[in-house]
C-alpha positions in Angstrom: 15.7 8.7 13.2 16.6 12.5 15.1 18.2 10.4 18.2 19.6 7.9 16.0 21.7 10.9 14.1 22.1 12.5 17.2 23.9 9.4 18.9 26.0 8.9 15.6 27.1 12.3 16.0 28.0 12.6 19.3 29.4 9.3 19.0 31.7 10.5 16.4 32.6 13.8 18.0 33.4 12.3 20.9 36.3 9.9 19.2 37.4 13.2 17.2 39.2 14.1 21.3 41.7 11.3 20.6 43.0 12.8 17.4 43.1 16.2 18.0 43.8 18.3 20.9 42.9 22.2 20.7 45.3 23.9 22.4 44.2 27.4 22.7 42.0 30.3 20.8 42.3 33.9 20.6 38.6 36.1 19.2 38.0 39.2 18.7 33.9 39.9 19.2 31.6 42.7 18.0 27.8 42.7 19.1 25.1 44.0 17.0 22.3 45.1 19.7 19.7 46.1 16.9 19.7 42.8 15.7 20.8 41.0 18.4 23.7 39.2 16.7 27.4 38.8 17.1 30.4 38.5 14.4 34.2 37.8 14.8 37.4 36.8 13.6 38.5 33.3 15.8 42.2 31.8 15.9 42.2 28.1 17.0 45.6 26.2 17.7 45.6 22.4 18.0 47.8 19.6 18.0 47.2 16.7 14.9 47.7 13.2 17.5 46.8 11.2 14.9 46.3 11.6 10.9 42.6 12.4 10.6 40.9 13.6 7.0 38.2 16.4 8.9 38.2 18.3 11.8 35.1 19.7 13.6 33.7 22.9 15.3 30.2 22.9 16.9 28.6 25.8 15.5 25.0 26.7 15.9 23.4 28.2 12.4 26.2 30.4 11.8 27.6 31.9 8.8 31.3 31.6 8.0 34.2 33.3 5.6 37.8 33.5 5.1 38.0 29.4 6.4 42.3 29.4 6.6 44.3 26.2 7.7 47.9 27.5 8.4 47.1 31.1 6.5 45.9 28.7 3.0 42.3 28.8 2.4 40.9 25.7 2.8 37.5 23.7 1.8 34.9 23.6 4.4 31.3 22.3 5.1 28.5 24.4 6.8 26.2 21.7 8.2 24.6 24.6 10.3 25.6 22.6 13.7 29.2 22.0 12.8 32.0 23.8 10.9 33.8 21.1 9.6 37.2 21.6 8.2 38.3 19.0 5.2 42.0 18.2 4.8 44.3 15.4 5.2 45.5 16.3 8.4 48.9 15.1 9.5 50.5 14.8 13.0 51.3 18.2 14.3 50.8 21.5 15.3 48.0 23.4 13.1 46.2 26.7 13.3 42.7 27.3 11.7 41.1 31.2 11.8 37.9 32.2 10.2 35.3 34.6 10.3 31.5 34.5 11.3 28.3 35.8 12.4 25.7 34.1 14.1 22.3 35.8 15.6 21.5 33.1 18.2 18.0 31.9 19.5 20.0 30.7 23.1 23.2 31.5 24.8 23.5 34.5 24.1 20.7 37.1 25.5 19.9 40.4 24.7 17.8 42.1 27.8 16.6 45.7 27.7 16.4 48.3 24.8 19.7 48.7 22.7 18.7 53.0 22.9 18.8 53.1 26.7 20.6 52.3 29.3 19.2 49.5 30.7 20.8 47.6 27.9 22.2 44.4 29.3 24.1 41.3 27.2 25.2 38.6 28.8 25.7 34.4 28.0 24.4 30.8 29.4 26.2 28.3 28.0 25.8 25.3 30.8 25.2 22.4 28.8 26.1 22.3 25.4 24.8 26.0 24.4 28.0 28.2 23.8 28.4 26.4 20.2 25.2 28.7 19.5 27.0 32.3 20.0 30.2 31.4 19.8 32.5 28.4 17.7 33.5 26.0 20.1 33.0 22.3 21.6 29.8 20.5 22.9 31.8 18.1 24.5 33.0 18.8 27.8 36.3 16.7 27.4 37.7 19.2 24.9 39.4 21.9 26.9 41.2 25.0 25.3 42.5 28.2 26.5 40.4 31.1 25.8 41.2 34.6 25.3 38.7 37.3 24.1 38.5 40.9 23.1 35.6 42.3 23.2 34.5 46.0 21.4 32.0 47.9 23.0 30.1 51.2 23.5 32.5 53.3 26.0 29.9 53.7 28.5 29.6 50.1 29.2 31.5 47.3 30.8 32.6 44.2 29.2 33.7 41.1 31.0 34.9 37.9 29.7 36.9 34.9 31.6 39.8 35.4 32.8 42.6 38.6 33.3 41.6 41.8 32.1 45.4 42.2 30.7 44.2 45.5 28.4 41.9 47.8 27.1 41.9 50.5 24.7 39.7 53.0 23.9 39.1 55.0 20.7 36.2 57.6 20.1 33.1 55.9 21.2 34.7 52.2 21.1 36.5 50.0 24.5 38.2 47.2 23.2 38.5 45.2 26.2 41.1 42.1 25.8 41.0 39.3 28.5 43.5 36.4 28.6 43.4 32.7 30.8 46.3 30.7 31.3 44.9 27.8 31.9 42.2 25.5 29.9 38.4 24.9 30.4 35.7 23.3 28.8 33.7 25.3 26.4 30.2 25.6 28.0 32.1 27.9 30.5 33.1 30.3 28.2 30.8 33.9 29.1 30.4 37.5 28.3 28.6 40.2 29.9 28.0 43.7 29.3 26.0 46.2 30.6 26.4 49.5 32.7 28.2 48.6 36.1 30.0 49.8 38.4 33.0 47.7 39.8 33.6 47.0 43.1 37.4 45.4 44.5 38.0 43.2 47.3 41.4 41.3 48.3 41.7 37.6 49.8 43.9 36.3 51.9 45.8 34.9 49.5 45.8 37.7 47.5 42.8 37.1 44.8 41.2 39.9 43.8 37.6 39.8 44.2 35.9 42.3 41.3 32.1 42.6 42.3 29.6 44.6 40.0 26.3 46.5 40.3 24.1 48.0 38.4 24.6 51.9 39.6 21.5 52.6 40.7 21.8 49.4 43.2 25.0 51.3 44.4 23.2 51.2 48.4 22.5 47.9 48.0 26.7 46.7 47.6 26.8 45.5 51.2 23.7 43.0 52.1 24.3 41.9 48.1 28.0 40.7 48.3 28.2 40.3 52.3 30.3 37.2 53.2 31.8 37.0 49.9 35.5 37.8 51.0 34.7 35.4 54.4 33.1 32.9 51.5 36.3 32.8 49.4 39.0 32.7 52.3 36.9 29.7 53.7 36.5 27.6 50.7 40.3 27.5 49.7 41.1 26.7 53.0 38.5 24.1 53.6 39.4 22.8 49.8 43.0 22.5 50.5 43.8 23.5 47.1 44.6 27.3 46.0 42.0 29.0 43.9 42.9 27.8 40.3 42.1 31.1 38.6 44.0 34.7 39.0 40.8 37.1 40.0 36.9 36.1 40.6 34.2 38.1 39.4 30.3 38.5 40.0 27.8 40.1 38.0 24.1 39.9 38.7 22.2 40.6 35.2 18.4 40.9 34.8 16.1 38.3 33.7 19.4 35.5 34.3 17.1 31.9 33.6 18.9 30.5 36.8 20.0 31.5 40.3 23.6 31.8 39.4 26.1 29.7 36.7 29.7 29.8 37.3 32.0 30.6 34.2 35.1 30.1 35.0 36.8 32.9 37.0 33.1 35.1 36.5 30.3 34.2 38.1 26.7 35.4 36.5 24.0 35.3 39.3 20.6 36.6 38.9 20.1 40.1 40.2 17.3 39.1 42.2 19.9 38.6 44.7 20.6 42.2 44.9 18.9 43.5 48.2 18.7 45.8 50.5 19.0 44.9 54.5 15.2 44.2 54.6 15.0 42.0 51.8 18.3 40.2 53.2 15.8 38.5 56.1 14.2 36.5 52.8 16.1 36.1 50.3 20.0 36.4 50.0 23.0 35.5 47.7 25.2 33.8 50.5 24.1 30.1 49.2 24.1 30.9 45.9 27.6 33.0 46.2 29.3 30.0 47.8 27.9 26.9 45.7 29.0 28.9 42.5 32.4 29.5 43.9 33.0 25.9 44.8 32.1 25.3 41.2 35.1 26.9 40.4 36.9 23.9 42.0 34.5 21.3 41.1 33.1 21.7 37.3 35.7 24.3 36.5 39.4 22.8 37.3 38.1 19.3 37.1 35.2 18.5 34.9 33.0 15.4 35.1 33.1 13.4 31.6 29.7 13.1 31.1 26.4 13.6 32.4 26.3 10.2 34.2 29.0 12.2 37.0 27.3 15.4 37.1 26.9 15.1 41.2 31.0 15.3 41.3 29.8 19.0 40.1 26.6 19.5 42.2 26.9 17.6 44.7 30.5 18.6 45.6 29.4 22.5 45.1 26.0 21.8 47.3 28.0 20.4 49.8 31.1 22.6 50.5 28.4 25.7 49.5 26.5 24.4 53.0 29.7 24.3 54.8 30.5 27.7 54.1 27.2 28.7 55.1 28.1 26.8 58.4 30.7 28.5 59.3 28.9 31.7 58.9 25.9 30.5 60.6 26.9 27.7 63.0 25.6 24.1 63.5 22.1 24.0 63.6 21.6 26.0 60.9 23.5 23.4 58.8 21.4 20.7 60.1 18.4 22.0 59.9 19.3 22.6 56.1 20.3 18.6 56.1 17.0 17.9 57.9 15.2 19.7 55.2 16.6 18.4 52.4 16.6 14.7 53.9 13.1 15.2 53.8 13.2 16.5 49.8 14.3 13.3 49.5 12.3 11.1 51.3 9.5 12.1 49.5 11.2 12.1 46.2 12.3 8.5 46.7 8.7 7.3 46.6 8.5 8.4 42.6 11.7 8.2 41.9 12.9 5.8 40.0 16.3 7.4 38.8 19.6 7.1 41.1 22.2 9.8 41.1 24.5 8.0 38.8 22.3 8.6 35.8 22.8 11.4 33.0 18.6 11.9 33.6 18.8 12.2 37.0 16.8 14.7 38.9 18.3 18.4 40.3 17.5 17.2 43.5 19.3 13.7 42.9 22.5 15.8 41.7 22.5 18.4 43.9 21.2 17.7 47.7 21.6 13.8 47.5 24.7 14.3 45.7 25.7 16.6 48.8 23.7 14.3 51.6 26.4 11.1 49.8 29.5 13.4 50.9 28.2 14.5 54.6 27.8 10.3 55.3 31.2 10.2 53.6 33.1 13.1 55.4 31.5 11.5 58.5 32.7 8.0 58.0 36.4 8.7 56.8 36.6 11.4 59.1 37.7 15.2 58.9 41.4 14.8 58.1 41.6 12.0 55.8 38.5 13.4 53.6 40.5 16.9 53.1 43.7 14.5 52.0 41.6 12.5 49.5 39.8 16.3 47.8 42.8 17.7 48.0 44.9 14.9 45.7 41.5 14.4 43.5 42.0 18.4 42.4 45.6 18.1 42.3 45.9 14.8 40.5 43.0 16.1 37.7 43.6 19.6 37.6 42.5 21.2 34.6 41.0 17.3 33.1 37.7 15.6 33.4 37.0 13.2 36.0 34.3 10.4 36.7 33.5 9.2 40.2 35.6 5.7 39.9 38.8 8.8 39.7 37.3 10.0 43.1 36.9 6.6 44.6 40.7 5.9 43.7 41.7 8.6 46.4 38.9 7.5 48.9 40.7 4.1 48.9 44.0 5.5 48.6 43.7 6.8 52.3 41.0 4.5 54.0 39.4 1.2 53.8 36.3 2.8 53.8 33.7 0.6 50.9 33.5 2.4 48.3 31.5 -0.1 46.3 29.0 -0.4 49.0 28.7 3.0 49.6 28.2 3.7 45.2 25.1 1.1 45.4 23.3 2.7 48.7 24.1 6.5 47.8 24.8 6.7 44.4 22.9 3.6 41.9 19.3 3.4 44.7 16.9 5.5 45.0 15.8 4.0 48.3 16.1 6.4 51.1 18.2 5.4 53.8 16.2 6.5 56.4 18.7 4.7 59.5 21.3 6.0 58.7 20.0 10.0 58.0 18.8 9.8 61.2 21.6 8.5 63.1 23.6 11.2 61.7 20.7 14.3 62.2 20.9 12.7 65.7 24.3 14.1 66.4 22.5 17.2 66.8 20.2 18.9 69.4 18.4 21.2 66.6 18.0 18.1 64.4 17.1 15.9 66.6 14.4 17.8 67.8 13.2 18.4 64.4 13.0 14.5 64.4 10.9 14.2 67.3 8.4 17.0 66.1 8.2 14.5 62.8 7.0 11.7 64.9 4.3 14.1 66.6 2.6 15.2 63.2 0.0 12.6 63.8 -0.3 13.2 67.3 -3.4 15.1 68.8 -2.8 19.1 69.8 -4.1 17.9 73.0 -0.8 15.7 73.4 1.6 18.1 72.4 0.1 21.3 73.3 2.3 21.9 76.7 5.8 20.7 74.7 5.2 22.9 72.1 4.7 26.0 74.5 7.7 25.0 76.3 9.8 24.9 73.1 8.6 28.3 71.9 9.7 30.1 75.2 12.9 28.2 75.1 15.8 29.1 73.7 15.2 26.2 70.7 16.6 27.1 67.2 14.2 29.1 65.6 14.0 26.1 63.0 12.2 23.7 65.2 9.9 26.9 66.3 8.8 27.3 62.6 8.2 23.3 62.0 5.9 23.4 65.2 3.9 26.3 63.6 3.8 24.7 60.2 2.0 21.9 62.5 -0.3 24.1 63.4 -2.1 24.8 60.0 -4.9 22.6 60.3 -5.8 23.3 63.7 -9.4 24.9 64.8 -8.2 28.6 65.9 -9.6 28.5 69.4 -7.4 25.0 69.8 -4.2 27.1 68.5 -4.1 31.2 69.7 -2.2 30.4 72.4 0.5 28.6 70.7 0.4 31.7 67.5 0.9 34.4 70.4 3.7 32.4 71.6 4.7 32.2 68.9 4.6 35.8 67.8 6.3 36.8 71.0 9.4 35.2 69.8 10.0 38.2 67.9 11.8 36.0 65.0 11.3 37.2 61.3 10.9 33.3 60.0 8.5 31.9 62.8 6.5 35.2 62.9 6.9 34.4 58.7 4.9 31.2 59.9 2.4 32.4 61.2 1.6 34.8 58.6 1.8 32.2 56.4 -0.4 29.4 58.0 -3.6 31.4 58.7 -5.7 32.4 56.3 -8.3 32.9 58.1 -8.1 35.5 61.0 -10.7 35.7 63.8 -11.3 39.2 65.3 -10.0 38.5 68.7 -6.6 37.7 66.7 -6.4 40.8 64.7 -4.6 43.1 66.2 -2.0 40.6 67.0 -1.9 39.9 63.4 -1.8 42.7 62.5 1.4 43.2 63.9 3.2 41.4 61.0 2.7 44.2 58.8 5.8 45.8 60.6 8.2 43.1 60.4 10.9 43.3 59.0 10.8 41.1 56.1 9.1 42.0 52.6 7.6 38.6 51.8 5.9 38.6 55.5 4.3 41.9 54.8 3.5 40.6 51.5 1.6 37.8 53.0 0.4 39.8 56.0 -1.4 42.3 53.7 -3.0 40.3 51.6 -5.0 38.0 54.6 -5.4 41.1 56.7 -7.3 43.0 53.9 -9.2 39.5 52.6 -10.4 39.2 56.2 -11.3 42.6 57.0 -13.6 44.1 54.6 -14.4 47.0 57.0 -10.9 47.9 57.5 -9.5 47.6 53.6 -8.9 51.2 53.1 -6.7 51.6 56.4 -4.8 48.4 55.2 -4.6 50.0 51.8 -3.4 53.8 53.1 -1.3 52.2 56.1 0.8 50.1 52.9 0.5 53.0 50.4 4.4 53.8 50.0 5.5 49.9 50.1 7.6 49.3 47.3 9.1 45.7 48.3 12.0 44.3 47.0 13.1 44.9 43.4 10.7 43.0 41.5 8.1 45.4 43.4 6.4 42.6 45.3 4.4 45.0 47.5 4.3 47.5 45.5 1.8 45.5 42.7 0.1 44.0 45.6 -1.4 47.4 46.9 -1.9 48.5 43.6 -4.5 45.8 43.0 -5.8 45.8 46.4 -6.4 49.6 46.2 -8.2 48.9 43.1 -10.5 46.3 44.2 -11.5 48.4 47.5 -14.5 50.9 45.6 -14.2 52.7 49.5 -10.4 53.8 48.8 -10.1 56.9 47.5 -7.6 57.4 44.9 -7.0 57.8 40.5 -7.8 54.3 39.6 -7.7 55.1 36.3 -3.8 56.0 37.1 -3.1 52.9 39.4 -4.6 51.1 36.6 -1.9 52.3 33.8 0.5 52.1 37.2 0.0 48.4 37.1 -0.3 47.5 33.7 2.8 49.0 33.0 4.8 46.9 35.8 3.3 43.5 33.6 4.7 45.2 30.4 8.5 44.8 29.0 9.9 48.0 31.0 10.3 45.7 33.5 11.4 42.4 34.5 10.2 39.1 34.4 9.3 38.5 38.1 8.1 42.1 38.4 6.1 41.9 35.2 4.5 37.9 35.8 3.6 39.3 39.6 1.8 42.9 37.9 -0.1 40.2 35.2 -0.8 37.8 38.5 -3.0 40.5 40.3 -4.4 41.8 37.1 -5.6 38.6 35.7 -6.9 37.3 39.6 -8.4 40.7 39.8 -9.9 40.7 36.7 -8.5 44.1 35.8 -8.0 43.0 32.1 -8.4 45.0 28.8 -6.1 44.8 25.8 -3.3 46.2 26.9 -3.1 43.8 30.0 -3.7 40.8 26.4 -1.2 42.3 25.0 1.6 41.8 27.8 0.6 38.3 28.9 0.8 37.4 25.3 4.4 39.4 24.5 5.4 36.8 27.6 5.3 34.0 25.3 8.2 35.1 23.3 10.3 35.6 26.6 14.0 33.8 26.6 13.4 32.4 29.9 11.0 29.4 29.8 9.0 29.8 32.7 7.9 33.2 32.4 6.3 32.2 28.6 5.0 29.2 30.0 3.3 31.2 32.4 2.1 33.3 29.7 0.6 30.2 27.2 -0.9 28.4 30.6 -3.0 31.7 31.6 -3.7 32.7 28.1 -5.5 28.9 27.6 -7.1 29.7 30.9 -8.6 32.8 29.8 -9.2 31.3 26.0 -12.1 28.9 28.0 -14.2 32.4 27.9 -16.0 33.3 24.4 -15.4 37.1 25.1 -12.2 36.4 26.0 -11.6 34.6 22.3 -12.9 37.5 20.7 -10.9 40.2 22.5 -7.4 37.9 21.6 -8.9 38.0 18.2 -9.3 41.3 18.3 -5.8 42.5 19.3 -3.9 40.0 16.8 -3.2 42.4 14.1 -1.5 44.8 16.5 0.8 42.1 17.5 4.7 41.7 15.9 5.3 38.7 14.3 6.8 36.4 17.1 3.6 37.2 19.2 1.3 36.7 16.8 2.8 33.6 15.9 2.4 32.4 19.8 -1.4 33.8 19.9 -2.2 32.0 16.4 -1.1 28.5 17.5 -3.0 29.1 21.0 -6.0 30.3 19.0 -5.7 27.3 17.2 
């Protein structure tokens, strides 16, 4: 009966587009950090197309007041999902303002203690989730022009879409007041607050870039925003079509529950992102920078109709995201991406049973087979014609939603290439087209080598043994280097050392990364070669390095321990909780393990964030190092906004629920607990 209402309703929502058309809104916002809430005072205007007898908001469990239609109070309903607005509306131009306050469970997060200042707020609305904070439109095919003001603490910043046209201050209070021109769907509506500092770059076309950091992270501006401007210029001029929006901004906010989402004009990414020139060798924002500022052409100026044509978003941003990134890093980097996620998909394909064209289609259907459809496409129509047909798709649907029959239409405007064909291989199968990937990975040396290396996984060492040393001392791509160790894994040791100090000699941070990675087990004779990983210069290889070194090497744990004593990592403290519970589980190391212990238990607690605290509860819970205070974080994860982090937290607490003692210490500790955690420990009890 839930999805029967639920279709009904979405059903008639839907039709309510083709009588009215909100023009425009104007709020004025006020966040309540002890309670985690938000109130304000909203102005919709909208046209009347046709006479209609109630009008609807999407509003999540929200409380409402002063309900006017054209300054006259009018009658309303409160279903707690909609505001709906009851009047015989005629054709014409209308305004409707009200006040509310909502204290949402989604959408809108609240990260950090409101007394100090690592306060941040910021929003997720992809989806349908702004209706929670915020009174607005589930459906995407309802775009308005939004312009917010938003009052604040002084010391803070507060962003919202769009121009910041001004901002006034008075005694402790910024009211910031930012204005767009032009229309967008509702889910890409965003806030953020929290203390930054602002950094301003120009394009070439005159866009300014405004890029934000925490202030402590002010070393780290450089390897955490490098490319950006490079990034931009590319993009419009790849796109063909000037960037829709007056300025772009990017904010990286703590415990963000994806890599990045891009509001229109403001870009949220997760601050994980934020590294310094070490951790730039593993992980880096370039992909992430570039596939959210695509979106800004393709889900923000055009919008796909419905989730059925969410690849014209994904895919499109995947696709021009890896293009960026080949411009900065050349060929066979790009190809060896397309190799790698060719083979994503080839494996997928044997489960998968649900074709890109589907609303329930996977991220990897959306995204890299979305992206994989417009590489075979670029290719076919060639370079020219496929910038003619993206740049009339954007022009001809700026600022409207699209479906992929309104892409097709410009595909056949300017070639006879089959579209239909091409919809039914790429886009309605999930067969993967194995011919024709390879054909096109063929047109390169780095790709086509990785194909070759595929064919030999089967083969015996013996019969590969001299073509693999040959393409470790060549000049190769590093990529195909790493796939031939990643063949080595299995290998017996004696059969492979050659091969590993060849590989190690290559002196590159990812193969060396594979070699650290694919031997667990470490003979003596191969230790001080090993051993030479601890000095690279990537984070996550020292990581791994570390941990094999000092599982291997009983006898030599404390000089492992004291050699990696000042490692810190990157932010999330990777190394940093590694050697505290390696130091603790070496009896030989001398050192206050009563004060590493309170060290480590506090990294799992909620003074820090979620990747910092799940790695701290990792080591404690593998190392055993658990009394109530370690209980007591793992089950305070449970109540954490992003999903994975309490699902971590109920799948190890069930784990450790399988010991009696255990029972009776979670038991034990459930009166101490505040309501939403004893709530999550009760059912898990149960």
């Amino acid at each position: 009966m839930k999805y029967l209402f639920l279709l009904l309703s979405t059903l008639a929502f839907a039709q309510q587009t083709k009588f009215v058309d909100f023009k425009s809104v104007s709020a004025q916002l006020t966040l309540d950090t002890k309670d985690k809430a938000v109130a304000g005072s909203v102005n919709y205007w909208f046209d009347v197309l046709k006479p209609i007898d109630t009008i609807k908001i999407d509003a999540q469990n929200m409380s409402f007041t002063v309900v006017k239609l054209n300054n006259k109070i009018v009658p309303f309903i409160n279903t707690t999902q909609q505001l709906q607005i009851i009047f015989p509306f005629k054709n014409g131009k209308n305004e409707i303002s009200f006040e509310y306050t909502a204290t949402p469970k989604q959408a809108l997060y609240f990260v950090g203690s409101s007394t100090s200042d690592d306060l941040q707020i910021w929003t997720q609305g992809q989806g349908r989730y702004t209706s929670n904070w915020f009174p607005s439109f589930d459906d995407v095919n309802e775009k308005v022009i939004f312009n917010i003001e938003l009052a604040f603490d002084k010391d803070y910043q507060a962003i919202s879409n769009g121009i910041l046209s001004d901002k006034i201050t008075s005694n402790n209070t910024t009211l910031w007041q930012y204005k767009m021109e032009k229309p967008m769907s509702s889910y890409l509506l965003m806030l953020a607050i929290g203390k930054f500092d602002k950094y301003t770059e120009k394009t070439k076309c005159g866009t300014n870039l405004e890029l934000y950091l925490e202030h402590k992270d002010a070393d780290r501006y450089e390897t955490a925003y490098r490319y950006s401007v490079k990034i931009f210029d590319f993009l419009e001029k790849e796109i063909g079509v000037k960037y829709p929006w007056k300025v772009y901004k990017q904010i990286p906010v703590r415990d963000f529950l994806y890599a990045g989402m891009e509001n229109t004009s403001a870009t949220l990414f997760s601050n994980r992102y934020v590294v310094d020139s070490t951790g730039f060798e593993d992980r880096n924002y370039i992909n992430v920078n570039a596939h959210e500022l695509a979106h800004q052409w393709f889900g923000d100026l055009i919008t796909a109709e419905s989730g059925k044509h969410h690849w014209l978003q994904e895919g499109f941003a995947t696709y021009y995201a890896s293009l960026a990134e080949r411009d900065i890093y050349g060929d066979d980097y790009f190809y060896s991406k397309l190799y790698e996620t060719a083979q994503q998909i080839k494996y997928a394909s044997r489960t998968d049973t649900i074709p890109v064209l589907n609303e329930k289609a996977s991220s990897l259907s959306f995204y890299q087979k979305g992206a994989w459809a417009l590489f075979v496409l670029h290719e076919a129509i060639g370079d020219k014609v496929f910038k003619k047909v993206v740049r009339n798709y954007l022009e001809k649907h700026s600022f409207q939603n699209v479906k992929t029959q309104d892409f097709f239409d410009e595909v056949n405007k300017f070639s006879d290439f089959d579209t239909d064909n091409f919809s039914k291989v790429w886009l309605e199968s999930t067969v993967f087209n194995e011919k024709e990937i390879n054909e096109l990975l063929s047109k390169n040396k780095t790709a086509k080598l990785l194909l070759e290396l595929d064919k030999l996984k089967k083969t015996p060492l013996s019969g590969k043994v001299g073509f693999m040393a040959e393409i470790l001392q060549s000049d190769a791509y590093y990529t195909v280097k790493e796939a031939f160790v990643n063949q080595l894994r299995n290998e017996t040791f004696k059969a492979k050392k050659q091969l590993l100090e060849l590989a190690l000699a290559t002196n590159n941070v990812q193969v060396r990364q594979a070699v650290a990675a694919t031997n667990s087990t470490i003979p003596e004779d191969f230790r001080i070669q090993y051993q030479s990983l601890l000095s690279d210069k990537s984070y996550q290889t020292q990581e791994i390095a570390l941990f094999y070194l000092w599982n291997n090497f009983p006898e030599q744990r404390s000089a492992y321990v004291e050699q990696s004593k000042d490692w810190v990592g990157f932010s999330d403290h990777n190394l940093k909780t590694l050697w505290l519970s390696l130091a603790l589980s070496t009896p030989e190391y001398e050192a206050d393990k009563t004060a590493l212990i309170a060290e480590l238990i506090n990294y799992s607690s909620s003074n820090y964030e979620v990747i910092t605290r799940q790695k701290a509860l990792e080591k404690l819970i593998g190392f055993q190092l658990i009394n109530d205070a370690v209980l007591k974080n793992l089950v305070n994860a449970t109540t954490h906004h992003m999903w994975q982090f309490s699902k971590f937290g109920r799948d190890n607490i069930r784990k450790l629920l399988k010991d009696k003692e255990m029972v009776l210490s979670f038991e034990r500790i459930l009166p101490e607990l505040d309501e939403k955690e004893r709530f999550q420990l009760s059912r898990l009890l149960n």
